[in-house]
LUMLUMFI-839705 format. One record per residue: residue in one letter; x, y, z negated of N, C-alpha, C in turn. Coordinates in pm, whole numbers, plus 32768, in hexadecimal, padded with zeros to 4 digits. Each point is the difference from the previous one (the first is absolute). Layout:
% LUMLUMFI-839705
aXYZXYZXYZ ...
***
This chain:
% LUMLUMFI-839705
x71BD9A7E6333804680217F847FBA7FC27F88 x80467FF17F7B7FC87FE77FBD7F8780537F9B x7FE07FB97FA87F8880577FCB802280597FA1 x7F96806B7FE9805A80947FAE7FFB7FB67F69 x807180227FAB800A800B7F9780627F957FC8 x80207FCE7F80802E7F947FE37F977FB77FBD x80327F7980397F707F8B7FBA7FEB801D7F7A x80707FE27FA3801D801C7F687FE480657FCE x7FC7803F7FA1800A80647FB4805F7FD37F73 x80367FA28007807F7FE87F9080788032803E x7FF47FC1806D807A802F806A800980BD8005 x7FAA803E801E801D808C80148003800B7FAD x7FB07FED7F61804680277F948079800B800A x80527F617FDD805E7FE37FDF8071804B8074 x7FB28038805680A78042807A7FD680A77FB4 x7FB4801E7FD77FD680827FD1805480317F8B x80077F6A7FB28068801A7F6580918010800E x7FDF7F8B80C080BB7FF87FCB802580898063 x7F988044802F804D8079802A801280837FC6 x7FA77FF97F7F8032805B7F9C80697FEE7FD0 x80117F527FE880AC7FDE7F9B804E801A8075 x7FFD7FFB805280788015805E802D80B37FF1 x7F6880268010803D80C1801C802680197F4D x7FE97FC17FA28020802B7F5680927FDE8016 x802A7F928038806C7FBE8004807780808050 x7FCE804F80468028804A8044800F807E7FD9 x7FAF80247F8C7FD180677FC9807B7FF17F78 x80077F887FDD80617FD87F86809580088017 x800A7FB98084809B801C804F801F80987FE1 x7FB6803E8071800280BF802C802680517F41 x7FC87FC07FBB8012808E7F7880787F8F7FB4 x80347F908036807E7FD37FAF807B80358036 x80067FF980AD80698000803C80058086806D x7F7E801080057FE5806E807B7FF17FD58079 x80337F90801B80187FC080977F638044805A x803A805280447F727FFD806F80087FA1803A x80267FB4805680087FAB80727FA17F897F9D x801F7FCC7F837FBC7FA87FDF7F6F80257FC7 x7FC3806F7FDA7F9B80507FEE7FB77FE08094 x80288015807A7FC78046805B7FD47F408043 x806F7FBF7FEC7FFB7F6D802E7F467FDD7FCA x804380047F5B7F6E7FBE7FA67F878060804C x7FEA807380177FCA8052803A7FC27FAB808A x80177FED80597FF17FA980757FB87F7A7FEA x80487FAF7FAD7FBF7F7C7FDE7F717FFA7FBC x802D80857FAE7F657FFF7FB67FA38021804E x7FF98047805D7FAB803C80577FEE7FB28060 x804E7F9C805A80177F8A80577F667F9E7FA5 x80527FB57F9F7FD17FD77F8E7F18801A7FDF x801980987FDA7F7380087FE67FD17FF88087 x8016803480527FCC8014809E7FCD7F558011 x80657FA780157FD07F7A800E7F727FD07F9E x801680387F6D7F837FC17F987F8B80648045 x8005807580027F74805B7FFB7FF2801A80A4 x80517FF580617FE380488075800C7F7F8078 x80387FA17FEA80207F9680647FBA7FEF8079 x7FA5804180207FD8802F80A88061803A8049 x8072807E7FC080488021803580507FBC8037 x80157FA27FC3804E7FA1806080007FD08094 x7F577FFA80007FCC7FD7806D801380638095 x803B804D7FDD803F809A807580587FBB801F x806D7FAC7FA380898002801C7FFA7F7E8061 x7F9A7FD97FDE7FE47F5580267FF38025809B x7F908057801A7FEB8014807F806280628057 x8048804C7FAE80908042805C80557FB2800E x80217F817FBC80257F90802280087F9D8054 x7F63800F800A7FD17F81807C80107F837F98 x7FC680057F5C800A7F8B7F967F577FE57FDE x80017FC180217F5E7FDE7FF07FD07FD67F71 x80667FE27F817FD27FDA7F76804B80527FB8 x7F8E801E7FB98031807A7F8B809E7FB87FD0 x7FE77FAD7F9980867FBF7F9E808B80088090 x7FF07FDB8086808880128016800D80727FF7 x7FDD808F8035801180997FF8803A80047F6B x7FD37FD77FAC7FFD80217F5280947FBF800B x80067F827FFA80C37FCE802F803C802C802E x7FE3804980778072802B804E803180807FB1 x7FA0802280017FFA80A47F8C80687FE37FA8 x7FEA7FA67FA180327FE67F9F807E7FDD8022 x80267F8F805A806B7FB780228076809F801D x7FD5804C804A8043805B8031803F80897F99 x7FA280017FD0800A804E7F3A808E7FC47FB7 x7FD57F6F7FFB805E7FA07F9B8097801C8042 x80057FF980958072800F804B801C809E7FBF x7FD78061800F804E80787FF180007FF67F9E x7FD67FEB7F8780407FF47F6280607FA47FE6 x80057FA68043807B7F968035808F80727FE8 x7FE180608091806180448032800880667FBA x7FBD80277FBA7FF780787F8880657FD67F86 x7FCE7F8C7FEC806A7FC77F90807B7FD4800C x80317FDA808580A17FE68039802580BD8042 x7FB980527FD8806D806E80118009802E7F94 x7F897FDA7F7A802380497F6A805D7F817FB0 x80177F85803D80527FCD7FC8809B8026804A x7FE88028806880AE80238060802480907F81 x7F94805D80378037807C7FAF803880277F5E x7FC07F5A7FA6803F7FEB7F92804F7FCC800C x802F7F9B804980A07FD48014805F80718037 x7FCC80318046805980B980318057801F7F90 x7F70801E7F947FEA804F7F90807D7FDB7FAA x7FC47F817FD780667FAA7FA2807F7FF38046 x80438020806680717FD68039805280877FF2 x7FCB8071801F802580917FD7802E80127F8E x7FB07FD37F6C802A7FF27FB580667FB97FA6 x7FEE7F74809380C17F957FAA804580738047 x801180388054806E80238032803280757FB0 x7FA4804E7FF38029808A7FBE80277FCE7F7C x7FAE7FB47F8880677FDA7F9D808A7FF9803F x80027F79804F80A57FD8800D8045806A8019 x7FB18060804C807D80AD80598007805B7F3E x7FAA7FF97FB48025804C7F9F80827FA07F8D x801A7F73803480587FF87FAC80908025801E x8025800C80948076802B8046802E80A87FCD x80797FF07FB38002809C7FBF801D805080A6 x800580567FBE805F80AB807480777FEB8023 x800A8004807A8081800A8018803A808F8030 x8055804A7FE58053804480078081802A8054 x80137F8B8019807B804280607FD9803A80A9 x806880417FF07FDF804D80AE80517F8A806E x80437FB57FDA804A7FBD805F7FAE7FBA8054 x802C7FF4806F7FB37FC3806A7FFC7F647FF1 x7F7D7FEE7FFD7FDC7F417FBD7FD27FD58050 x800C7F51800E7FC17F9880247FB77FAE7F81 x7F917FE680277FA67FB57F8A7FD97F91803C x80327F987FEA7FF07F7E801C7F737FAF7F8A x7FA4800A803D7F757FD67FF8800D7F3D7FD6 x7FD97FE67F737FF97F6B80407FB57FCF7F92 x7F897FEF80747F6F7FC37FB17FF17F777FC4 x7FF87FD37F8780217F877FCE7FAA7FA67FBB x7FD27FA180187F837F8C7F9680537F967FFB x80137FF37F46804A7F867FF7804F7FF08045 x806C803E800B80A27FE78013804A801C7FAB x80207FB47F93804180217FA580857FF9801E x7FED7F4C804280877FA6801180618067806D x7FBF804A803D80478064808A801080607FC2 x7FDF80657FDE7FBF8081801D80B3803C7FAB x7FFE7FD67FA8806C804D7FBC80917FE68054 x80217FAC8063807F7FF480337FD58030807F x7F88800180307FD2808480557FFE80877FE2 x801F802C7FA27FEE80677FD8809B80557FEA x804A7FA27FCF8080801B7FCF807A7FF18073 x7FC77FBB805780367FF880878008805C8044 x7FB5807F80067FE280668012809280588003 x801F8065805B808280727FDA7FE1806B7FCA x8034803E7FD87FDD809F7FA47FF3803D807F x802C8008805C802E8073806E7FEA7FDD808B x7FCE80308061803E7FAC808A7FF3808D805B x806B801180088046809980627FF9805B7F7D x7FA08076805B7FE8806F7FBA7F787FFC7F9C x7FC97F9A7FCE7F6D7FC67FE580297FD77F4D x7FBB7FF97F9A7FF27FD07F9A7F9F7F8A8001 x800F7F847FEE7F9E7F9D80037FB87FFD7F70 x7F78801480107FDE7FDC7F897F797F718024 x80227F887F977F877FB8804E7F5880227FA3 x7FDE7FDB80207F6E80197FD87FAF7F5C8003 x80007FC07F6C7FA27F7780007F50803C7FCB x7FA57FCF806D7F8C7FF57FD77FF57F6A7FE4 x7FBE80077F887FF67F397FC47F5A80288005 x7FED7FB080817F55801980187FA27F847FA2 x7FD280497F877FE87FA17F8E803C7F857FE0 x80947FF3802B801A7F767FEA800B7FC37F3A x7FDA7F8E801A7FED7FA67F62807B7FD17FBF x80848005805F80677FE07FDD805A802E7FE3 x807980217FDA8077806C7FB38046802980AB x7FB9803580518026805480578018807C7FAB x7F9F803B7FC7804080847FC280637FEA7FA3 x80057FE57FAA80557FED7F9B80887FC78035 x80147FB280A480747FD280388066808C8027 x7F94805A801480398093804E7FFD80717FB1 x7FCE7FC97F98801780B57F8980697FEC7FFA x80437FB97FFB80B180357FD2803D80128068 x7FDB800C8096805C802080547FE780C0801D x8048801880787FD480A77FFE7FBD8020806E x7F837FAC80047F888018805C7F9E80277FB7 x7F8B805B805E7F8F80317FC87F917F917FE4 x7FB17FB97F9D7FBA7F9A80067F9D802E7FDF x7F997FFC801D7F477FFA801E7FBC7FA18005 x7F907FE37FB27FCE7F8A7FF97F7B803A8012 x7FA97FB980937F8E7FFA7FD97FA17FBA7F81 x7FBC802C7FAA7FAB7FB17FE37FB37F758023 x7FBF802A80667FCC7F7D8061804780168093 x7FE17F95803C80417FC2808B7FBB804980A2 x807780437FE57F95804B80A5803F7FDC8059 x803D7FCA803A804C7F9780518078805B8037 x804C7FC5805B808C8047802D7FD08090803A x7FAE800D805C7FCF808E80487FCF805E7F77 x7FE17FB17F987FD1809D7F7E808580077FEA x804C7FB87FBB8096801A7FA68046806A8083 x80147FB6805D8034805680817FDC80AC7FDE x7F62802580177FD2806D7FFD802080457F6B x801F7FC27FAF802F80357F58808F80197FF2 x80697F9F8085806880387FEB8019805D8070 x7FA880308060800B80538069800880977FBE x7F707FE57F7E7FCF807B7FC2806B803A7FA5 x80657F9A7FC5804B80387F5E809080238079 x801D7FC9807880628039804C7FEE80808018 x7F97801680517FEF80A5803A7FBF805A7F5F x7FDC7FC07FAF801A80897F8E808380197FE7 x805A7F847FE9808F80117FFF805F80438070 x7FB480268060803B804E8064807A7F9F8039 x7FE67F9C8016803C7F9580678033801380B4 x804E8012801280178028806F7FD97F838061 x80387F837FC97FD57F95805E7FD67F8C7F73 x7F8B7F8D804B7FC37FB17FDA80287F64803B x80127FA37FB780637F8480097F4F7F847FE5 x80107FC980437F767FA77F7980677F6D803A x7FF77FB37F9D806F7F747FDD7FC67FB17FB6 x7FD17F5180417FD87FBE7FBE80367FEA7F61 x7FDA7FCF7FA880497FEC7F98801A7F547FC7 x7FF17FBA808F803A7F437FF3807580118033 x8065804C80378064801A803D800D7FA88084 x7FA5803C804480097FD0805F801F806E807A x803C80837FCB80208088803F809680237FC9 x80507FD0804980A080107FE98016807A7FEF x803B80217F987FFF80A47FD1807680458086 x806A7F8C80358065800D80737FAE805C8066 x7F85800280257FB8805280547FAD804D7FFA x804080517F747FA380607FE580558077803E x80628008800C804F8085803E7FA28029808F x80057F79805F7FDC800E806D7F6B801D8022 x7F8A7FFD7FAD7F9F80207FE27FED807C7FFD x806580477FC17FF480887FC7804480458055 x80477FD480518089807480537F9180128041 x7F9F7FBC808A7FD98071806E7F9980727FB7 x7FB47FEE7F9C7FD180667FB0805C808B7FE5 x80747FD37FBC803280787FE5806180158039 x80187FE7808F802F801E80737FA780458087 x7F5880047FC67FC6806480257FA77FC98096 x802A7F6E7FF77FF87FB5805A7F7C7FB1800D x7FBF7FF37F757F9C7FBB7FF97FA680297F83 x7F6A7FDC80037FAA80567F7E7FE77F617FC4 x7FF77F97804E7FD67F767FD280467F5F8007 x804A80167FB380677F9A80547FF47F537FA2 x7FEB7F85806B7FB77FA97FDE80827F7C801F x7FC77F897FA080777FA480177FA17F768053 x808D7FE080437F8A7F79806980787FAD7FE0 x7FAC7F7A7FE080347F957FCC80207FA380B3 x7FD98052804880177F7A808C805180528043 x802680A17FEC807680128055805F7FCA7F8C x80017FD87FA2808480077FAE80297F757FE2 x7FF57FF07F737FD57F4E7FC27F7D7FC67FAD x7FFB7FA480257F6680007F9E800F7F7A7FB2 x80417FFD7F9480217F907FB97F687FF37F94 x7FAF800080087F8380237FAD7FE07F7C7FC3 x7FFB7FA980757FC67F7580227F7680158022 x7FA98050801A7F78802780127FD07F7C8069 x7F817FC37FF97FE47F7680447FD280768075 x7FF97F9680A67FDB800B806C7F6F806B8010 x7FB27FB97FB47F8780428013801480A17FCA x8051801B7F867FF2808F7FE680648056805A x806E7FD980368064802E80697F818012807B x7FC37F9780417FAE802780437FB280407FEB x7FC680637F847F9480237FE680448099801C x807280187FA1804E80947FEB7FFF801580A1 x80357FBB8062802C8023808E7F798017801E x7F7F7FBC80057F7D802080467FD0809D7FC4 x80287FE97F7C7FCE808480048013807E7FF4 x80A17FDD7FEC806B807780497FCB802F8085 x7FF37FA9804E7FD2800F80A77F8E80447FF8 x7FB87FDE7F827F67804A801D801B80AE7FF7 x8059801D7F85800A80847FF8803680728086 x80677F73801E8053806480667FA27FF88092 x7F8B7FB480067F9E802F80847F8080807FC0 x80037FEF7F7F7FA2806B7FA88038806B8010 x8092802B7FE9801C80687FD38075803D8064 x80267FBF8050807680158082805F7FEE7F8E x80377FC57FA6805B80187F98806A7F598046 x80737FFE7FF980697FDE802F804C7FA67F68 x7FA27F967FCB80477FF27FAE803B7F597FDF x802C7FBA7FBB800F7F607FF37FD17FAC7FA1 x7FEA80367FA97FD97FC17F5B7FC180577FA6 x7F568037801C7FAC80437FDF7FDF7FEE7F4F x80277F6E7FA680287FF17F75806680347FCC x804A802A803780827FF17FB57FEC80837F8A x80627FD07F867F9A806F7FA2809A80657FDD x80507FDF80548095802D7FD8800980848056 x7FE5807B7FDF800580A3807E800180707F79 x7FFB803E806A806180907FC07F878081802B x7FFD803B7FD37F8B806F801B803080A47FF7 x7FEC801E8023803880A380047F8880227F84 x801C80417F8E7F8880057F9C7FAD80678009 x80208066806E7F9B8066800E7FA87FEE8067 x800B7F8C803F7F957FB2805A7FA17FE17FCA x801F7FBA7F767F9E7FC87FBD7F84801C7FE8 x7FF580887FF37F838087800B7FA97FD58061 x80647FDA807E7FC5800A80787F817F74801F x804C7FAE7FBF7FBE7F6D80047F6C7FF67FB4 x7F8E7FC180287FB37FEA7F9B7FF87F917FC3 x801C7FB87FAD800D7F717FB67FA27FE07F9B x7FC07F9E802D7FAD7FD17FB07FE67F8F7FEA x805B7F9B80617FF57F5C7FE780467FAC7F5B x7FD27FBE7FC6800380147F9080887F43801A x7FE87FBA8041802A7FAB8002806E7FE48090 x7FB67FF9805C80627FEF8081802180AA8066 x806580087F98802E80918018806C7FFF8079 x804D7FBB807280557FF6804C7FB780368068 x7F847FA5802B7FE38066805E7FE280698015 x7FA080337F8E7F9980707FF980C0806E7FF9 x80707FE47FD3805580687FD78021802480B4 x801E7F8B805C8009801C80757FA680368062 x7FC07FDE7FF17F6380318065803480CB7FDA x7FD47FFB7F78800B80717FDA807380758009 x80597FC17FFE808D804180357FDF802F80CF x7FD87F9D80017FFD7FFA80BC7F8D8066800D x7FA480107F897F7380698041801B80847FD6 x807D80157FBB801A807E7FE4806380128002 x805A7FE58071805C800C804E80A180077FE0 x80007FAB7F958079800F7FB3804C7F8E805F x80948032800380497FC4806280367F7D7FCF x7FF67F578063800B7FA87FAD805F7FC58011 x806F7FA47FD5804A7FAF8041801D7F8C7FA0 x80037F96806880087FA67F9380C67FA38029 x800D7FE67FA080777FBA7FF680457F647FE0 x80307FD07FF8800F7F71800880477FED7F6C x7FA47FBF7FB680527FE37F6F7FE27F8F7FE2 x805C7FCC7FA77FD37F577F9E7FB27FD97FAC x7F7D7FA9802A7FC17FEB7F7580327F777FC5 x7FF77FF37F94803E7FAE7FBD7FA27F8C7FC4 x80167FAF7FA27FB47F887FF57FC2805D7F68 x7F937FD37FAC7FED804D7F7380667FDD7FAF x801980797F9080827FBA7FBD7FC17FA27F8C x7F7680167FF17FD77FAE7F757F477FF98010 x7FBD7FC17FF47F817FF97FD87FB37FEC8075 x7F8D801280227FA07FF280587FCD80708078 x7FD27FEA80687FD98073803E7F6A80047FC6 x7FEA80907FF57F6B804F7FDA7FA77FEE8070 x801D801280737F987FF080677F9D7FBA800D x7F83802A80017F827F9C7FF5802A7F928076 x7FFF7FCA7FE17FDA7F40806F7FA87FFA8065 x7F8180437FC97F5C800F80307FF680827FFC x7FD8802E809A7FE0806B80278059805B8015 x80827FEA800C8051805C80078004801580BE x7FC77FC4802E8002801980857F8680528027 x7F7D80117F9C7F87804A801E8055808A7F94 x80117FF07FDE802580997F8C8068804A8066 x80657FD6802D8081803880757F8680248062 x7F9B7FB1804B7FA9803880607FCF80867FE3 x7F987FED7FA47FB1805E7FC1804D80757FFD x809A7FFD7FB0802F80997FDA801D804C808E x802F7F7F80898044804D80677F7D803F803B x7FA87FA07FF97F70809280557FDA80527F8F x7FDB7FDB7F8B7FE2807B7F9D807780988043 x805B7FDD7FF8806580967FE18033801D80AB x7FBD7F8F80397FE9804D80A37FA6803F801C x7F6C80067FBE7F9B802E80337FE080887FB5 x80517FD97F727FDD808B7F9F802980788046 
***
């Protein structure tokens, strides 16, 4: 092993000072914000910290429970392994402020949706929107007042969009909500899930807003629901038509990983994207949702783990009626992965 002490006496100084500034630093955090976790962090380092300037023999234990024969690697590894969990310390206090901050676009947007009032039995057609201006309002108006015994009311979340999406739909007679900032289709989704079931929604509609969801099949969406027949009822673009134009590779991608769910989950289904279904709204309780962006699967997985009855049906998707698709380019095949084991394993 190596020899006791450190060569330097500048050096232990200098690790001696910076482990007071580290625990002051810690001491300064704790009486601004309160944070224990970051109190208790500086707490560790400083003590890590002086231990190396004033005690650095100790090391030499770790060296030999090791089987490390030089002090400095023990002192690295130490260290190396420290740096890693503050690594991981800081990607769960940065997740839990994005939580944080995401709770809060949403609940603004749910406090701008007034009360609704009537007792009649409703459908709330959900339709989450960024920059669709050029669509959104002949999507919207396309819409019927009525379908059977049901009042349609639609519901636009404009998930921070920069463009006269809102202002396209204040004058129609839909509920409009605007996030602040951009929490992708799975937040707006969960904001119009939330202002439905305060509204006491009997059933839940969610509808792209490029019109690429023929309002012609919204009846059929909604009948096995309130025919008692179904709690989750889903649209597949390959039993029906699929005028989308979607290239090879993403058709192959939706089918691979359609297949993945239905060997995950025994679930029986054809087109695991499709964002066009109908929800029984007192299910919704039942579901836990938390995918903020690729919400298709995590809504199915979740339907299938809490046993809501599913069926899916054969409808038309259509080409966009105006503008661009939102879908990331990059990574949209690791983000679809990620959510289907995240909300399988939860």
């Amino acid at each position: 092993m190596g020899s006791s002490g450190l060569d330097s006496i500048e050096l232990t100084v200098a690790l001696l000072v910076l482990s007071g500034g580290v625990l002051l630093w810690g001491f300064e955090r704790y009486r601004t914000n309160f944070s224990k976790s970051e109190f208790l962090v500086s707490i560790l380092l400083a003590v890590g910290i002086f231990a190396i300037g004033l005690f650095p023999d100790m090391f030499d234990v770790v060296g030999e429970v090791l089987a490390i024969d030089r002090r400095p690697f023990a002192i690295s590894l130490i260290t190396n392994v420290t740096l890693v969990c503050l690594v991981l310390l800081l990607f769960a206090r940065t997740r839990s402020n994005q939580q944080s901050i995401a709770t809060l676009t949403r609940n603004l947007a749910i406090d701008q949706a007034a009360n609704d009032d009537t007792d009649s039995s409703s459908v709330y057609v959900v339709i989450p929107a960024y920059n669709e201006a050029e669509s959104i309002r002949s999507v919207v108006t396309s819409l019927p007042d009525t379908i059977g015994e049901y009042v349609l009311q639609p519901l636009v979340v404009s998930d921070g969009s920069t463009d006269a999406t809102v202002e396209r739909t204040a004058a129609t007679d839909a509920i409009v909500v605007d996030h602040p900032i951009n929490q992708g289709q799975g937040g707006a989704l969960r904001t119009g899930f939330s202002i439905a079931k305060q509204h006491g929604a009997d059933i839940v509609v969610t509808m792209d807003a490029d019109g690429q969801h023929p309002v012609e099949e919204l009846s059929r969406l909604i009948e096995p629901i309130a025919d008692s027949e179904a709690d989750y009822v889903v649209g597949s673009r390959y039993t029906g038509v699929d005028d989308s134009n979607n290239s090879a590779t993403r058709q192959f991608g939706i089918r691979t990983f359609t297949a993945l769910i239905n060997v995950m989950t025994k679930a029986d289904i054809t087109d695991c994207t499709n964002g066009y279904r109908a929800i029984r709204a007192t299910k919704l309780n039942e579901m836990t949702l938390s995918e903020e962006r690729f919400s298709a699967p995590e809504l199915l997985i979740e339907a299938r783990k809490n046993g809501l009855r599913i069926k899916e049906i054969p409808i038309t998707i259509a080409q966009r009626a105006a503008g661009e698709t939102k879908k990331p380019k990059l990574g949209y095949a690791f983000g679809l992965t990620r959510t289907i084991f995240v909300t399988w394993l939860r």
